[in-house]
N, C-alpha and C positions, 0 to 999 in steps of 0.2 A: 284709195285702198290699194295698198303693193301687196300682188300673190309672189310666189315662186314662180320664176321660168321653167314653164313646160314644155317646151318647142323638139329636144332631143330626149333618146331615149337615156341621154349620159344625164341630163338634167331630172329626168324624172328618176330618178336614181339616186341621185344625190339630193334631192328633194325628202327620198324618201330617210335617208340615214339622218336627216335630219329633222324631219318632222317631231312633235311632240305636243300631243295635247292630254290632258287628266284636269279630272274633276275635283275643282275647290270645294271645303268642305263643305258652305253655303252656297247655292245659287239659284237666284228667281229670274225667270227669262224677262218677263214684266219689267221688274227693276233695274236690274241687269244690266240690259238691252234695251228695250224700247224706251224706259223713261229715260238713258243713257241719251237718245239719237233727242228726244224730247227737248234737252237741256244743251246738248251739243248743236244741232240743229231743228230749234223748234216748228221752224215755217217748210221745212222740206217736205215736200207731197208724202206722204206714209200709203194712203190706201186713195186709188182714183176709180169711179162706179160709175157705169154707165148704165142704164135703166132701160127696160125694151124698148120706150116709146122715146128714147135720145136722149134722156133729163141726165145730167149730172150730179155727182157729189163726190168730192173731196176732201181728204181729212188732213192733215199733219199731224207729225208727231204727237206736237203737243195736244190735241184735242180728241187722240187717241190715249195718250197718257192721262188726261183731264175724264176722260169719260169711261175709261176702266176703272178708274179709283174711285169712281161715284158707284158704278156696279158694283166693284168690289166690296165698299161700304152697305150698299144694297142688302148683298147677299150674305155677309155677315150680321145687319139689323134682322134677319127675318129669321136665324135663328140656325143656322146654319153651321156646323164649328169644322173647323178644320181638319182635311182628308174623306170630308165627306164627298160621295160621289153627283156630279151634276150631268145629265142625257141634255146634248148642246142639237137640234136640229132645225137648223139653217141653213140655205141656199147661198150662194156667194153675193151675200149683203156685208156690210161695212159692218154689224152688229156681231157676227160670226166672229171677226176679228177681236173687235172690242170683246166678245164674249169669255173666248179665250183666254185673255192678258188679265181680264177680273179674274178669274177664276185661278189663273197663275198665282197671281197678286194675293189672294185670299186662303192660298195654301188649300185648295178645292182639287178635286181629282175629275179633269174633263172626259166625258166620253162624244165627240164629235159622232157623228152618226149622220147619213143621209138623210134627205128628205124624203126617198122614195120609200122606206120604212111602211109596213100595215101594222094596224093596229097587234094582229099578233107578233110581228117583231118586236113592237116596243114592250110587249110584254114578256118577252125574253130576257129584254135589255134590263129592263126594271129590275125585275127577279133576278137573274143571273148576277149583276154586279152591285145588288142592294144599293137601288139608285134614292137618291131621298129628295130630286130637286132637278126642273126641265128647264131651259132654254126654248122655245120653239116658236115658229113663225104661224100665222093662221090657221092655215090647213092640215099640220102637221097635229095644232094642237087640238083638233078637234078629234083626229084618232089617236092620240092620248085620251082621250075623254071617255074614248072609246075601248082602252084597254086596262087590264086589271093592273090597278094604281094602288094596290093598297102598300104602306110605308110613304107614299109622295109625299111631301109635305110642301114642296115651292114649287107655282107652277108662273113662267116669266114668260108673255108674249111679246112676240116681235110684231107689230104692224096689224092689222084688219078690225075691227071690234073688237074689245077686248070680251073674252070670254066669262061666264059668270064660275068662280072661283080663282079666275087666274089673275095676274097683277101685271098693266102695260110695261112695256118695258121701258120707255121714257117718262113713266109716273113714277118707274122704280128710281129713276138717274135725277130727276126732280125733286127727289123725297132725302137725299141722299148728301153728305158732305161731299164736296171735289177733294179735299185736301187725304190724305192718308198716310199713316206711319206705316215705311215700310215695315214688312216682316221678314222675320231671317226663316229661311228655310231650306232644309239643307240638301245637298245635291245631289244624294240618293230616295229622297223622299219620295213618295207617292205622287204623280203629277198629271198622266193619261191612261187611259184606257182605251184601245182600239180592239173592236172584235174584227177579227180574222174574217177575207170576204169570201169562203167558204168553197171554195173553188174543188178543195178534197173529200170536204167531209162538212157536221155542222162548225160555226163558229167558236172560235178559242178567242179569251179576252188577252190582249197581248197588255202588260204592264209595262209604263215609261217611269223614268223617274223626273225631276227637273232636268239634272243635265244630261239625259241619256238623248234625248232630242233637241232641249235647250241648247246644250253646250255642244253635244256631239254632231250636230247638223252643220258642224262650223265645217266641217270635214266634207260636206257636200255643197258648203256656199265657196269654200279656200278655192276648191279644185275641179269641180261641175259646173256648177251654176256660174261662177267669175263673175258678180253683180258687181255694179257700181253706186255709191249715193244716187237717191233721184233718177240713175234708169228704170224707165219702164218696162216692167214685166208681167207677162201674163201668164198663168198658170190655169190650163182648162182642164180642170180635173171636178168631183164633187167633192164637196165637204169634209163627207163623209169618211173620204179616204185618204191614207196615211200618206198618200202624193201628194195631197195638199199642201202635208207638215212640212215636208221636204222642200217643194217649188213653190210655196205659196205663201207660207208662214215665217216658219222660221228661217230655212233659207235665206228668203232673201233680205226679213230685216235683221238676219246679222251685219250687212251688209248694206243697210239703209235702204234699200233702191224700194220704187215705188210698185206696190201692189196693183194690178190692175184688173179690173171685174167688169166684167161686159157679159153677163148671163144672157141666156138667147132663151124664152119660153117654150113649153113643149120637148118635142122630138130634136134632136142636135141634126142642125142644116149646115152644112159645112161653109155653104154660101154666105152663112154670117160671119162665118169666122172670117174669111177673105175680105168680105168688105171692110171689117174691124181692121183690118189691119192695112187695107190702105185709106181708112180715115184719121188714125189714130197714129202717135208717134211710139208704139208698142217696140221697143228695141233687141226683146229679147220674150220667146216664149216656149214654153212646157208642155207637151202632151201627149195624151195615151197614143201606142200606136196605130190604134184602133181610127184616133182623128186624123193621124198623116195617111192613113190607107183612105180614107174617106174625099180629104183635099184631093188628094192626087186623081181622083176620079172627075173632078170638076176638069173644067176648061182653064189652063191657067197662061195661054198663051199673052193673055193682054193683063195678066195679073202684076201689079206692081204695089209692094210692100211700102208704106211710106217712110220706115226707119227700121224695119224688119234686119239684126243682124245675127242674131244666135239661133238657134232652135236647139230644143233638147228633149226625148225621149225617155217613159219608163214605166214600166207597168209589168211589161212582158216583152216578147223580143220581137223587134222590127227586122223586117225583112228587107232584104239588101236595095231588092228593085224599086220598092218604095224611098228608099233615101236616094238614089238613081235620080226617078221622075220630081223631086222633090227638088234638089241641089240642081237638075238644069231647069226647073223652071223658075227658080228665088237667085240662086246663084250660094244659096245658103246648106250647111250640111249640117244634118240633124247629128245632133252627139246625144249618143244612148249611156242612159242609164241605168245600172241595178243595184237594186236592194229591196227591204222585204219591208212588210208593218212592224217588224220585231228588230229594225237594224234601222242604221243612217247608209249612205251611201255605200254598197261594197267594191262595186268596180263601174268602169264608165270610159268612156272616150275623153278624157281628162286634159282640162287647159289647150295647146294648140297642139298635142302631139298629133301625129298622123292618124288619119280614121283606117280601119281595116273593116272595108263592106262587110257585115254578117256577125263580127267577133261583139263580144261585150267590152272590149275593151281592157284597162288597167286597172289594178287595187289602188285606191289611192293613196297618198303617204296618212299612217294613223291607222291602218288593217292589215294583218297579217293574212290573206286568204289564200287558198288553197286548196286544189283537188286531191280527195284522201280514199283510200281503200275503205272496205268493210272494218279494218282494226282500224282505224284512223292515223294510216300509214302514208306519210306524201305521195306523191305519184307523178310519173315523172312525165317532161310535154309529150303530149300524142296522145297519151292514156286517159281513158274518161272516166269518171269517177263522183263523187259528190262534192259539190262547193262548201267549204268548209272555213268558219274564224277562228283563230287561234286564242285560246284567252287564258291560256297559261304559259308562264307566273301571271301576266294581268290581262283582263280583259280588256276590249277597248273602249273607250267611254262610250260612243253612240249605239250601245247594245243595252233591247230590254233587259229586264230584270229576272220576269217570269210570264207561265201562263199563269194568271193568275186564277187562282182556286180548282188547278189541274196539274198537279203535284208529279202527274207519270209523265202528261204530256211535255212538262219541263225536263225532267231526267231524262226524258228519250232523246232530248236535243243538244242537253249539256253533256256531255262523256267523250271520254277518250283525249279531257284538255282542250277538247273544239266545241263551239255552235255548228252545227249540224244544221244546212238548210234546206237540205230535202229538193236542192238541185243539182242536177248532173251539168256539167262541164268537162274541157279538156282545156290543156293551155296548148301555147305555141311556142316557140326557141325566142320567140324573144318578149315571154312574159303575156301575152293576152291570151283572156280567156273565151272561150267559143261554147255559146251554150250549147247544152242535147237536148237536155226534156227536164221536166220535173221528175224525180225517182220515180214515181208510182205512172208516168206518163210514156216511159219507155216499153216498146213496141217489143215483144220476142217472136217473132216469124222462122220457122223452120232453122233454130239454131242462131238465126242473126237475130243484133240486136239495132234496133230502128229507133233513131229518134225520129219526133214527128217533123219537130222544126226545120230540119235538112229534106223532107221532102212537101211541106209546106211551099218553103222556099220554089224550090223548082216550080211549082205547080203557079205561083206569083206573079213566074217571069211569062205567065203567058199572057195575053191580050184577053181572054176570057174572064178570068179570073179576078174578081174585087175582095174577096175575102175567101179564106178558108182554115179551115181546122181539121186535122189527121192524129185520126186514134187507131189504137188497136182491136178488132172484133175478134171474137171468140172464135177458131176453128180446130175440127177434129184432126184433120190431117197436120196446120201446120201450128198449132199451138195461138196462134194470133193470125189475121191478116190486115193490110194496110188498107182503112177506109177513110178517103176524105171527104167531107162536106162542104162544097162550096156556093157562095155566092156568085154570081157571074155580075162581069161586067155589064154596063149598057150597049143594046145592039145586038147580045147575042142572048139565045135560047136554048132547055136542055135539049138532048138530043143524043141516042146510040155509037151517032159520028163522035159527035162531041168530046164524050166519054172516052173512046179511044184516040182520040189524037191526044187526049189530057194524057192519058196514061204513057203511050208514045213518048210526048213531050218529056217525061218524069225520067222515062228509060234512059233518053239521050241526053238530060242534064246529070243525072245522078246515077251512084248504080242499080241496074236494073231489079234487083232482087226489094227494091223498096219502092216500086212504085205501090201505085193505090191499087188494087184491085176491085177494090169496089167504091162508084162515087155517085154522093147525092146530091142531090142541088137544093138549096133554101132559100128563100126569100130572106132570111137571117140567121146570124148564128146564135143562138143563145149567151148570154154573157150576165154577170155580176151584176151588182150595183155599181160597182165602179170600173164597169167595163170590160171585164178580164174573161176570157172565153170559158166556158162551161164545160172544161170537157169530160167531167164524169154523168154530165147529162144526156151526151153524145153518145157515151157508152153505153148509155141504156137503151136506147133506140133500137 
C-alpha cells in the first residue's frame, strides 16, 4: 500500500493540494471492500481473537466474506427489508464484525451499541430509532427480554443457550445460502446509526450513510492509522463506540491489515494489555487516553513490546506527560487523534510529521477545518475559537448526514457553510491545532477564560497525580472557579499539604489565575460507556 510522504511540513502541503476523495454513486463497504480483499487476498488473516482462557480463532477474508453472506441471507429470509434498523450488541467477538458486513451487505441500517446497555437503555434504543431486529450475545439478551420490545420482530443470539423466542446465531448461518447477489446501494443511503455518548446532555442518534464512514474513513486509514496488508492491529475501544468504526473496522480493513481482539473480562487491568502485547506480534495499536494514563502507571521498566511499532490515541485529549512516560518507556510516540461520532478523522498527528507534545495535531488532506468566530468568521493562529468543517460548495465525504429525527439539533450544527463541533481550539503559525475545551466546558473566572485541559495538564506533570478532571463551580464573587478532581497516584494519600502543593504546582507551570482552587480526590472519575470523562456529572457535585 503507497501513502503520501508526510515527513515535512512542504510535503504535507502538497499532500494536501492534491488530495481528493468523493463519493461514488453506489457504494457497499461489504462488497466494496472486504469481499474486494476476499478475492484479491483470500487466505490473509482479516480478524485474529484471542479468548480469556488463551483459545484462539482466526478468520480470513474469505470466511468473513463466506459468513456475512450467509447472515446477510439470514436476515433478509426472516423478513427483514431494506433500511430497516438492526440494535447490534456485542463484545469484541469475530460475530460483531461479521455482524456488521451482513447488515452492510443487506442494505440494513446498524446501530452498534455496547454491551454495558440496562435494560432501560435499550428501551430507548428500540423506541427512539424504531428498531425492528437485535444482534446480541447472552447476557445482553436477556435484558432485552427485559425491556419494552414491542415492534421487535428478530431477535439473533450470539453464544450461551439459546433463548426461548430468539434464533442461534449459527443455526441462522446454517439455515442460510453462502452464495449472494450483490446489492447496489447507493452511497448516500442509510447505513449507521450511532447514539451520541452523552457526555452534554441525553443521547442524539448520529446518521452515517454508506460512504460517509465506508468511504470516508479512507481519509483516517491514508493518513492516521498508515496500516499495511496483514499488520496486526489492535484497537481497545468497545463496540459500542464510533472508535471502534475508525481503529477497528473500517479503518483498517480499508487497508487489509489484520484485526486483533484480545478482550480481557470484567474491569480493564492494564496488566493485560502489557502482557498481550509482549506475547502477541500486535504491530500497531489504538486507544483511549484513558488506557495510556492507565499503562503508564504500571512498572514498565522490564516492559518489552514483541513488535509493538505505532500507537495512536483518540477519544479526547491526551496529555503531554503521559505520551513523555509512554515514548521513554516503548521507545514508541503515541499519535493522537480527533474526530467525533458525527465525522471521520478531523485532525491528528499525521504520517511521520513531527509530534508537538499537547497539540492535536494536522487537518488531514480531504478536511477543510478551521477555528471560526460566533459568525463563522476564520480566525486567525493564536485566537481561540470553535473547530469548525467547511462544507461549502461541498461537503466532505466522511461527514454525517444528520441527527436523525432532531431536525433543530442538525440546523444548530449545519450554518454559516460549516459543521459546527462544539469544540474550541486555537491554531499555531504553522498550522496545528491545540485544543481548549469543549464550548460548554470553558471555565469564566473573574473575567478570564480557562480551559480545563491546560490546567489539567499541569496538574499531570506531578508525581501524585494518575488521573483528573477540571471544571468550573459556581461562584458569587468570581462568576466560576477552578475545581479539579483527582485520582492520585499509588503511594501517596489526600491530604491539606497535598492540596496545596497541587495548587502550587499548577501556579509555577501555568498562569496563576488558573489554578484549581478547590480539589477533590476520588477513587475515580466518572466516565461513559466508552470512557470519556463525565464532566457535566462533576458539575453537579
Amino acid at each position: 500500500m503507497t501513502y503520501p510522504h508526510l515527513r515535512t511540513l512542504a510535503e504535507y502541503w502538497n499532500a494536501r493540494a492534491a488530495y481528493r476523495l468523493s463519493a461514488p454513486l453506489d457504494f457497499n463497504f461489504g462488497t466494496d471492500v472486504v469481499d474486494r480483499w476476499a478475492k484479491d487476498r483470500p487466505h490473509e488473516r482479516a480478524l485474529w481473537w484471542v479468548g480469556p482462557e488463551g483459545e484462539e480463532r482466526i478468520s480470513t477474508f474469505q470466511d468473513v466474506a463466506t459468513r456475512s453472506d450467509r447472515l446477510a441471507n439470514a436476515l433478509s429470509s426472516l423478513g427483514l427489508p431494506r433500511g430497516d434498523r438492526v440494535l447490534v450488541i456485542l463484545a469484541s467477538v469475530p460475530e460483531w464484525w461479521e455482524s456488521m458486513i451482513a447488515l452492510t451487505k443487506a442494505d440494513l441500517v446498524a446501530i452498534p451499541s455496547t454491551t454495558m446497555l440496562t435494560s432501560k437503555d435499550i428501551s430507548f434504543r428500540l423506541e427512539s430509532a424504531q428498531v425492528h431486529a437485535v444482534i446480541a450475545d447472552a447476557a445482553a439478551a436477556e435484558r432485552v427480554d427485559r425491556a419494552e420490545t414491542e415492534g421487535l420482530k428478530v431477535r439473533i443470539q450470539v453464544g450461551g443457550s439459546t433463548r426461548s423466542g430468539w434464533t442461534g446465531y449459527e443455526e441462522a448461518l446454517a439455515g442460510a445460502p453462502s452464495e449472494r447477489e450483490p446489492l447496489a446501494t447507493s452511497g448516500h443511503g442509510s447505513a449507521l446509526v450511532y447514539f451520541t455518548s452523552g457526555t452534554t446532555g441525553p443521547p442524539k442518534m448520529v446518521l452515517h450513510s454508506h460512504a460517509s464512514y465506508g468511504l470516508g474513513h479512507r481519509i483516517t486509514a491514508d493518513f492516521w492509522l498508515r496500516l499495511r496488508p496483514g499488520e496486526v492491529h489492535w484497537n481497545l475501544s468497545d463496540t459500542g463506540w464510533a472508535k471502534t468504526a475508525y481503529a477497528g473496522y473500517f479503518g483498517p480493513w480499508i487497508h487489509g491489515a489484520t484485526v486483533f481482539l484480545a478482550p480481557h473480562p470484567g474491569k480493564f487491568d492494564p496488566r493485560h494489555v502489557l502482557d498481550v502485547l509482549e506475547r502477541f506480534p500486535v504491530a500497531s495499536m489504538c486507544a483511549p487516553p484513558t488506557v495510556y494514563r492507565m499503562l503508564v502507571q504500571e512498572p514498565l521498566d522490564r516492559f518489552k513490546p514483541k513488535a509493538l511499532r505505532r500507537c495512536r490515541a483518540a477519544g479526547e485529549a491526551l496529555n503531554p506527560e503521559v505520551l513523555d512516560r509512554w515514548r521513554d518507556a516503548t521507545g514508541v510516540t503515541i499519535r493522537e487523534g480527533y474526530g467525533q461520532t458525527e465525522t471521520v478523522l478531523l485532525c491528528g498527528s499525521l504520517g511521520d510529521l513531527p509530534v508537538k507534545p499537547g497539540s492535536m495535531g494536522l487537518p488531514p488532506p480531504g478536511i477543510d477545518l478551521a477555528v471560526v468566530d460566533e459568525d463563522g468568521r476564520r480566525l486567525p493562529p493564536g485566537s481561540a475559537g470553535e473547530i469548525a468543517v467547511r462544507i461549502d460548495p461541498e461537503a466532505p465525504v466522511g461527514l454525517f448526514r444528520e441527527y436523525w429525527r432532531s431536525p433543530e439539533a442538525t440546523k444548530k450544527c449545519f450554518r454559516q457553510g460549516w459543521y459546527h463541533t462544539g469544540d474550541s481550539a486555537r491554531i499555531d503559525e504553522d498550522g496545528y491545532f491545540w485544543f481548549v475545551a469543549r464550548t460548554d466546558d470553558i471555565i469564566t473566572s473573574s473575567a478570564y477564560r480557562i480551559g480545563p485541559f491546560e490546567v489539567e495538564n499541569a496538574l499531570m506533570e506531578h508525581p501524585a497525580v494518575a488521573e483528573v478532571a477540571v471544571v468550573g463551580k459556581p461562584d458569587p464573587d468570581r462568576t466560576e472557579i477552578v475545581k479539579a478532581f483527582i485520582v492520585l497516584a499509588r503511594g501517596f494519600e489526600p491530604s491539606p499539604d497535598l492540596v496545596e502543593e497541587l495548587q502550587d504546582h499548577v501556579k509555577e507551570a501555568t498562569a496563576p489565575y488558573k489554578y484549581p482552587r478547590e480539589i477533590e480526590f476520588m477513587a475515580e472519575l466518572p466516565k461513559t460507556v466508552t470512557g470519556k470523562i463525565r464532566r457535566v456529572e462533576l458539575r453537579q457535585r
